[in-house]
C-alpha positions in Angstrom: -7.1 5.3 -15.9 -7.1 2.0 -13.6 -9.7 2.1 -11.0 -8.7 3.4 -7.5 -7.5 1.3 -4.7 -10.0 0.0 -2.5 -9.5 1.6 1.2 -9.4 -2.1 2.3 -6.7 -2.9 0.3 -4.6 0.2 1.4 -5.4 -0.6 4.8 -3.9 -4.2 4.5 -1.1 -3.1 2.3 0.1 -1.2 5.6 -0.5 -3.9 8.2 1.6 -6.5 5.8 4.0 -3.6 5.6 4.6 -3.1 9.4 4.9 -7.2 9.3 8.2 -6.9 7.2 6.8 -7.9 3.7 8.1 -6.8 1.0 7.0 -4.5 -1.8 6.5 -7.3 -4.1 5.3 -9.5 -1.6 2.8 -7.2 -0.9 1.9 -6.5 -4.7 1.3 -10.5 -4.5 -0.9 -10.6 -1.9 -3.0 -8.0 -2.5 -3.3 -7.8 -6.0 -2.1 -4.7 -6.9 1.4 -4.0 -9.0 4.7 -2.9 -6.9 4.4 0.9 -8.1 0.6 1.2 -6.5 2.4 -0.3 -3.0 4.6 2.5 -3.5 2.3 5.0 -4.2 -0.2 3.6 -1.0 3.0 3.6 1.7 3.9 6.9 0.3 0.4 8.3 0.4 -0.2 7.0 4.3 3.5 8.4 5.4 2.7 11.9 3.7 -0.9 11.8 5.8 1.0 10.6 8.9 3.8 13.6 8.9 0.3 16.7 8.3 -0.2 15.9 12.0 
């Protein structure tokens, strides 16, 4: 099992994602493959809509 995502990471996956990048634009800048963007802007919507 790959090691989990720094909450960093996630955090700055999100910002670059309001900016318009792209999910392999932000896979590039951060590191991470384009699934684990995904799975990170999925995560924070899913969070977002328990409110």
């Amino acid at each position: 099992m790959p090691p989990a995502v720094e909450v960093q990471i996630k955090g700055q996956v999100i910002k670059e994602w309001f900016s318009g990048y792209t999910r392999d634009e932000l896979g590039m800048n951060n590191k991470i493959g384009a699934g684990t963007v995904s799975n990170i802007i999925n995560e924070w919507k899913r969070e977002l809509s328990k409110d």
